[in-house]
ROLUMSE-590017 format. One line per field, with one value per residue (C-alpha): x, y, z; chain; residue number from 1. Coordinates in steps of 0.001 Angstrom, whole numbers, plus 500000, padded with zeros to 6 digits. Layout:
BEGIN
c1 c(X, ...)
c2 c(Y, ...)
c3 c(Z, ...)
chain c(A, ...)
n c(NUM, ...)
//
This chain:
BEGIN
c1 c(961919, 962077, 958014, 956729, 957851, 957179, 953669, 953879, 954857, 951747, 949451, 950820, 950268, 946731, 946200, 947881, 945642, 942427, 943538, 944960, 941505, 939635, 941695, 942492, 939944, 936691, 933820, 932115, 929334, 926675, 925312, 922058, 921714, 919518, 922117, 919681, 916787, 916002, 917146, 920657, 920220, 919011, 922153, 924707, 923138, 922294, 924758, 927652, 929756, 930507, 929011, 931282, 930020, 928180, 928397, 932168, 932455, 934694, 934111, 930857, 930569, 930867, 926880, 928054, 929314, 927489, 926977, 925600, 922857, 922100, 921418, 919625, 915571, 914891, 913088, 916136, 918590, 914766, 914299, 918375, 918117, 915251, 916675, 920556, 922489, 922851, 926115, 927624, 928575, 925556, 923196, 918738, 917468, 913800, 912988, 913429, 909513, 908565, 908369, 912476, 913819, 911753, 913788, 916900, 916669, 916285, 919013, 921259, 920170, 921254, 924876, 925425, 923570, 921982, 917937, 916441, 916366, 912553, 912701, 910151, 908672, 908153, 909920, 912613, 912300, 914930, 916533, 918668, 920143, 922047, 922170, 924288, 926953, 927217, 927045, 930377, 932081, 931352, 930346, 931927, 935921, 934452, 930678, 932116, 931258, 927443, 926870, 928612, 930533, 933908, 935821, 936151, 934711, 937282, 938949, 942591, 945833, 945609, 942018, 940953, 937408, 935788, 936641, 934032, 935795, 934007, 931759, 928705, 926950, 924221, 922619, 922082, 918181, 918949, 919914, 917670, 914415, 915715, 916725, 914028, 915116, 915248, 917604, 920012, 919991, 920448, 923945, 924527, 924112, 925573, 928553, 929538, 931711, 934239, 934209, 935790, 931937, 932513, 929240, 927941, 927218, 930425, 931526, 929951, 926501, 923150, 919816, 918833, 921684, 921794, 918180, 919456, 921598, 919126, 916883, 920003, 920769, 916854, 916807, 919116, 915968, 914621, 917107, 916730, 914817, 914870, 915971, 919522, 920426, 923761, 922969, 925712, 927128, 926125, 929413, 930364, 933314, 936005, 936381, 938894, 940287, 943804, 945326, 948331, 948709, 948255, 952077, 952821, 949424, 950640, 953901, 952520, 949849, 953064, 954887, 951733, 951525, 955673, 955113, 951486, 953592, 952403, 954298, 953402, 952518, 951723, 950810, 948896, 946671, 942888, 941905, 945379, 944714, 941631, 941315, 943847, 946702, 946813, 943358, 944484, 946275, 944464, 944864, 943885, 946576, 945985, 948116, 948146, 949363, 949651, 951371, 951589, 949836, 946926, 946430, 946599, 944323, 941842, 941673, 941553, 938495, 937359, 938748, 935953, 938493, 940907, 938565, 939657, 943244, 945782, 944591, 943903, 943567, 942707, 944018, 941891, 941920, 939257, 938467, 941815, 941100, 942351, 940386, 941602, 939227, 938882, 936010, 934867, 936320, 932800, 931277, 932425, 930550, 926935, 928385, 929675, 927373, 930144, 930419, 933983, 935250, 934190, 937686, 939334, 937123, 937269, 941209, 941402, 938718, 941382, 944460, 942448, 941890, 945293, 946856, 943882, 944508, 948600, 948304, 946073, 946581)
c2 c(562646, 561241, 562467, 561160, 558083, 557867, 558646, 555713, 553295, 554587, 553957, 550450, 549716, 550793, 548517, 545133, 546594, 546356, 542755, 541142, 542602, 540501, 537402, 537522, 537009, 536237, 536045, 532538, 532645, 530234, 527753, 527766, 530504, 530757, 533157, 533418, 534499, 538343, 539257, 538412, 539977, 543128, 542922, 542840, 545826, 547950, 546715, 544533, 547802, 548820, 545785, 543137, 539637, 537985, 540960, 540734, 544334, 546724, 550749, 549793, 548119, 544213, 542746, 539085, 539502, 536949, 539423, 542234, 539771, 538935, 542238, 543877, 542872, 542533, 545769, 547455, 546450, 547519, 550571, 551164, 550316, 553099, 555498, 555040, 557041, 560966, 562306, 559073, 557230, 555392, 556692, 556467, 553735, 555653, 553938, 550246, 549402, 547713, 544205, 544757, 545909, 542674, 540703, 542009, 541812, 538746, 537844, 539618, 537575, 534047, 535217, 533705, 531380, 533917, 533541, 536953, 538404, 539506, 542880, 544486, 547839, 548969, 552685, 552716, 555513, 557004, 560133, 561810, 564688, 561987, 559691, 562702, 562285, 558508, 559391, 561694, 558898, 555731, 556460, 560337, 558940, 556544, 558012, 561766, 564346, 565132, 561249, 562299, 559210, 558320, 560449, 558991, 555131, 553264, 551755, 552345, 550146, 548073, 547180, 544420, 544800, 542185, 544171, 547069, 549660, 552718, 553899, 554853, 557990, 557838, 561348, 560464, 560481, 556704, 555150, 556379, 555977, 552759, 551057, 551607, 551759, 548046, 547519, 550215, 549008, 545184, 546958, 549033, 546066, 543741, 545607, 544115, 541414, 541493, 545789, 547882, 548445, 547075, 545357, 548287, 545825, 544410, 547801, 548741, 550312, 549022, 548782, 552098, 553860, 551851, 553463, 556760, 556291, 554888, 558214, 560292, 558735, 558862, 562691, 563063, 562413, 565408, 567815, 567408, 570211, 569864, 567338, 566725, 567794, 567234, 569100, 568977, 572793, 574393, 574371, 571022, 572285, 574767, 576149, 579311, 580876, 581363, 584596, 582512, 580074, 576138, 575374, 578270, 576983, 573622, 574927, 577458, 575125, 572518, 575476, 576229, 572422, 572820, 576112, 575312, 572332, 569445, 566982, 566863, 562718, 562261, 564271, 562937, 563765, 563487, 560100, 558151, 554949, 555580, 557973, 557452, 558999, 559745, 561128, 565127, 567399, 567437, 570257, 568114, 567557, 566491, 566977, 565026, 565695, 565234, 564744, 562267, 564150, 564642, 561103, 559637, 562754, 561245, 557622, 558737, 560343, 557689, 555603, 556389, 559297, 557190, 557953, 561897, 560868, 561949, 565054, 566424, 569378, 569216, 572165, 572244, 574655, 574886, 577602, 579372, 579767, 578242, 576623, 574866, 572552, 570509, 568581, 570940, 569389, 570595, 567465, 565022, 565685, 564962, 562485, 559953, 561048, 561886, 565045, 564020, 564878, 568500, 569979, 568013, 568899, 572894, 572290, 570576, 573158, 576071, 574277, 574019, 577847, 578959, 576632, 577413, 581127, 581185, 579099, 581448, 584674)
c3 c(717443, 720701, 721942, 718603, 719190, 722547, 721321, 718950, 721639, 724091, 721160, 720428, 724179, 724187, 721308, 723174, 726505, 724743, 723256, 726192, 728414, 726249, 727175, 730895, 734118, 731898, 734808, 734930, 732178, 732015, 729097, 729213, 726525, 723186, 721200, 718371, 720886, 720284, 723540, 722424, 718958, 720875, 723616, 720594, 719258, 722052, 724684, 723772, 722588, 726009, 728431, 726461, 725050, 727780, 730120, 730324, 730851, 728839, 729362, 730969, 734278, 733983, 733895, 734244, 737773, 740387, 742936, 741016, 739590, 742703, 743445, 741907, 740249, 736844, 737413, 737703, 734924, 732735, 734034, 733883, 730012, 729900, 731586, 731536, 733595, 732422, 732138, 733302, 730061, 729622, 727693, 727553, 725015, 724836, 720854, 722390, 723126, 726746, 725268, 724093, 726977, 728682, 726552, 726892, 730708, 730700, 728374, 731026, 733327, 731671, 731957, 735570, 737927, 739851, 740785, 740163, 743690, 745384, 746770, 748790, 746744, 750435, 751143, 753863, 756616, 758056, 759087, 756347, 758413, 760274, 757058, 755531, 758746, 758047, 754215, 754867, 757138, 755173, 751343, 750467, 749669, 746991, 746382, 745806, 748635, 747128, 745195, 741891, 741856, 740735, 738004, 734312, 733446, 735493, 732956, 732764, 731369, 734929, 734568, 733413, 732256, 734095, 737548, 738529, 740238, 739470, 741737, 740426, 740955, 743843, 742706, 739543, 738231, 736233, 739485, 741400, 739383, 738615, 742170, 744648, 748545, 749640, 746491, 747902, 751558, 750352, 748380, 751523, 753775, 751976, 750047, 746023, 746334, 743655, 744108, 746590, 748141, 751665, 753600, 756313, 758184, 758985, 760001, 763015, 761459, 762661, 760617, 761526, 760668, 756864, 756989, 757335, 754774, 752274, 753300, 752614, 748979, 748335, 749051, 746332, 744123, 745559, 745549, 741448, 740113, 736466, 734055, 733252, 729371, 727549, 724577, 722116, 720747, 717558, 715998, 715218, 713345, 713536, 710546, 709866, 706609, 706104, 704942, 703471, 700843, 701065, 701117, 703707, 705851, 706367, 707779, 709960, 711316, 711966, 713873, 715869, 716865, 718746, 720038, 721716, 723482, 720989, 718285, 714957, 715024, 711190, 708044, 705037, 701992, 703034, 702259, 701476, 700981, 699692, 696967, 693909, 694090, 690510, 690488, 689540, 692047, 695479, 697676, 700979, 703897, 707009, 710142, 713402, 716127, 720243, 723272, 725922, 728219, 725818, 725565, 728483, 730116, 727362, 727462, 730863, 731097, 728421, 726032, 723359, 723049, 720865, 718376, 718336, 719349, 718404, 717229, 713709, 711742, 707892, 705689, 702227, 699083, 696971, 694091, 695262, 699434, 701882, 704696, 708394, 709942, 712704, 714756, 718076, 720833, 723091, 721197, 723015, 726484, 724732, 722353, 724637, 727545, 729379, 731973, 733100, 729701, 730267, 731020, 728586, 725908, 726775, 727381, 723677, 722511, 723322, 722094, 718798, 718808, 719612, 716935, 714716, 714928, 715077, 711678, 709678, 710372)
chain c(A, A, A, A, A, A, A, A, A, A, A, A, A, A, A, A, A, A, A, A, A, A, A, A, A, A, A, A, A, A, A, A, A, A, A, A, A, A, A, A, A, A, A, A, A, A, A, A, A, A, A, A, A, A, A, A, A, A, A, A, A, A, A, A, A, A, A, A, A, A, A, A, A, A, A, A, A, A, A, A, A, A, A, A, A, A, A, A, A, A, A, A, A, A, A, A, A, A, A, A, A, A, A, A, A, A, A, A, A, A, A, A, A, A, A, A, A, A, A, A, A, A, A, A, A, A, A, A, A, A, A, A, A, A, A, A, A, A, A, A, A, A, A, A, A, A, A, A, A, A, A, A, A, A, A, A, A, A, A, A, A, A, A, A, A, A, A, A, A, A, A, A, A, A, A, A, A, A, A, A, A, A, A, A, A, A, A, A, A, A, A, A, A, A, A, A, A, A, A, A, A, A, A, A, A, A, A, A, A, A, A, A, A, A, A, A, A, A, A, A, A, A, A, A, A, A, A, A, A, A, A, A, A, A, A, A, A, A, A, A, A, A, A, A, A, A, A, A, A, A, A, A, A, A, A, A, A, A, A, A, A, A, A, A, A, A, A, A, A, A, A, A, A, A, A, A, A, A, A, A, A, A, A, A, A, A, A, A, A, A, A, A, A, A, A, A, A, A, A, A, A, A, A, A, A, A, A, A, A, A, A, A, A, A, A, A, A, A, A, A, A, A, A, A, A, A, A, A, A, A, A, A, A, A, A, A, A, A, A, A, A, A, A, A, A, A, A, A, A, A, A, A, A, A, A, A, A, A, A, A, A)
n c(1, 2, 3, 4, 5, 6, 7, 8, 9, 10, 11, 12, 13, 14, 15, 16, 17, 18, 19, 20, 21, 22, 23, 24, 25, 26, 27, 28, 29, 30, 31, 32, 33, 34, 35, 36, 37, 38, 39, 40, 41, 42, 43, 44, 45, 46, 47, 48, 49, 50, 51, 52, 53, 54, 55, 56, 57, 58, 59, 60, 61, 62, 63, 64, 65, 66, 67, 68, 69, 70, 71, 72, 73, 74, 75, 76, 77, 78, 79, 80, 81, 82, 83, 84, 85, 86, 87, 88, 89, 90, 91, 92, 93, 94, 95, 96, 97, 98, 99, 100, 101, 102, 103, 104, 105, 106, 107, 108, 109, 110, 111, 112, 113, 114, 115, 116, 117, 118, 119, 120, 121, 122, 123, 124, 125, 126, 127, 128, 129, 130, 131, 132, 133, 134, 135, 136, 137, 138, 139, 140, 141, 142, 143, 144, 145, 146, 147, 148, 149, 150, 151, 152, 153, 154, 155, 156, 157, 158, 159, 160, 161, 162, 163, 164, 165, 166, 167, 168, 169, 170, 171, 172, 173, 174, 175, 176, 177, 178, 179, 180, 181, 182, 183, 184, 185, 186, 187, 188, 189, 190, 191, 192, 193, 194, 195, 196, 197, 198, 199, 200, 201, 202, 203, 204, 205, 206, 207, 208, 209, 210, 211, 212, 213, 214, 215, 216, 217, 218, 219, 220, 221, 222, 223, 224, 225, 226, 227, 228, 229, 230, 231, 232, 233, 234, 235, 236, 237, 238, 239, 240, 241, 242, 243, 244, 245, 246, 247, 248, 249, 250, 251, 252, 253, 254, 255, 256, 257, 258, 259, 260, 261, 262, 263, 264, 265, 266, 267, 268, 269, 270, 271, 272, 273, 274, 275, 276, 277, 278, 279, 280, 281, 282, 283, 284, 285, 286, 287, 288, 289, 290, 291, 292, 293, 294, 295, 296, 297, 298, 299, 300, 301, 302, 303, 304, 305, 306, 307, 308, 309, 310, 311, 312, 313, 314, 315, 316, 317, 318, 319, 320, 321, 322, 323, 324, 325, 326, 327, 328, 329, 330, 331, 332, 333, 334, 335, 336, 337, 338, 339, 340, 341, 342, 343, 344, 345, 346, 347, 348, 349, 350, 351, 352, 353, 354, 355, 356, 357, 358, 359, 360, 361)
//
């Protein structure tokens, strides 16, 4: 009794998280905006969902941020909307057309008072064997050892969303075909303000050795030999027939919840509150369940995963067998474009099995 409604409390603090985020430390946004214009239109659609209204930020980075837009061309938030980032939450837009992601550029750029900055397309030179020392000293504790970035999104209960703490991923093929080598040494030299990235240049390193670095991060580019693909599995449910009836089902699938280590949260008929109750006898129950561990591991990684939390497991009867089903767990890598969920979808993946299998046979 105790865990489930411990469970109940965490859940009721995600929900006042999320609320009071969108009420606290709102970036400076500017007026000068045409919120019928296309661009807009196109940003709500496309972008809003995880940049915020106006770039506020949520479980994408903040857009509305002075010194970001002061850092980066309008080059590279386009060619960032192309190409997005693989495996790093944000995913490739390749149906919006040339002329759409023009627009919605420069929609993105209304949100502060920031002049689009002029960077030089000219390539830096440098020398990348040393770039990798200064790479290891300087960038590696934040960066990841090899430019994989930080773990998860970043966003966590003490987060508000306006603050970018994440740091992104310097290997990966978005970033890189999207900022070009004077846009990395003007972050390198220059640091984020607002972010934990720290000017170079105020720590000892000359304008050779950010060179080396920028040659370093640029060879990351070529160390990429084929595409990155986040193909989503075959299975996109796990489906298993019982060799017991519906009644004795249910209660073996809520013993296999406690003796895998979980609570049984809540148990319903498929689609309470939605079918009729007093439409005939329907052989549809759904169990929930989860533990505290499970859920914070998962808003964790990424808070999409409320969406699958707690967990569920629908027992069904039709023409006299009996079925247990529940989503694949391996879906949630390719669906939310997410490689840091790739443990805690093949952990949930074999907690599904074992309950799955202790339940029906």
């Amino acid at each position: 009794m105790r865990s489930k409604k411990s469970i109940l409390i965490l859940l009721s603090m995600v929900v006042l998280f999320l609320s009071a985020c969108a009420q606290v430390g709102k970036p400076e946004i500017t007026s000068d905006r045409d919120e019928d214009s296309e661009g807009a239109r196109l940003y709500a659609l496309h972008c809003s969902a995880c940049h915020g209204n106006y770039g506020r930020g949520g479980v994408g980075v903040p857009l509305a941020l002075e010194d970001f837009l002061k850092s980066v061309s309008n080059q590279y938030i386009a060619q960032s909307i192309r190409f997005g980032r693989p495996g790093r939450v944000m995913p490739t837009f390749p149906r919006l057309s040339d002329q759409q992601v023009q627009v919605i550029t420069e929609y993105i750029r209304t949100f502060h008072w920031a002049d689009e900055p002029k960077f030089s397309i000219e390539s830096i030179k440098g020398n990348p064997k040393f770039g990798a020392k200064l790479y290891t000293a300087y960038c590696a504790q934040c960066h990841g050892a090899k430019g994989e970035g930080g773990h998860g999104t970043g966003v966590s209960f003490s987060r508000p969303r306006f603050k970018s703490i994440l740091a992104p991923a310097l290997n990966n093929e978005g970033y890189l075909a999207s900022a070009n080598d004077q846009v990395i040494k003007h972050s390198l030299t220059l640091g984020r303000a607002g972010t934990p990235m720290r000017a170079l240049s105020t720590m000892g390193l000359s304008e050779q050795n950010i060179n080396d670095l920028v040659s370093y991060i640029r060879s990351f580019q070529i160390l990429s030999v084929k595409r990155f693909e986040m193909k989503r599995p075959a299975e996109a449910a796990l489906v298993w027939p019982s060799s017991h009836s519906y009644e004795q089902t249910i209660e073996r699938l809520k013993d296999a919840v406690v003796n895998n280590g979980y609570s049984v949260v809540r148990e319903q008929l498929l689609g309470e509150g939605i079918v009729d109750p007093d439409e005939g006898e329907r052989k549809q129950h759904v169990v929930y369940f989860a533990s505290l561990q499970m859920i914070s591991d998962g808003l964790a990684h990424d808070p999409r995963m409320g969406l699958f939390l707690p967990g569920k497991i629908i027992i069904i009867e039709h023409e006299g067998v009996v079925k247990v089903l529940a989503h694949n767990p391996k879906q949630y890598n390719a669906l939310f474009n997410n490689t840091a969920l790739s443990d805690f979808s093949e952990m949930l993946h074999k907690t599904y099995q074992a309950i799955l299998l202790e339940a029906t046979l």
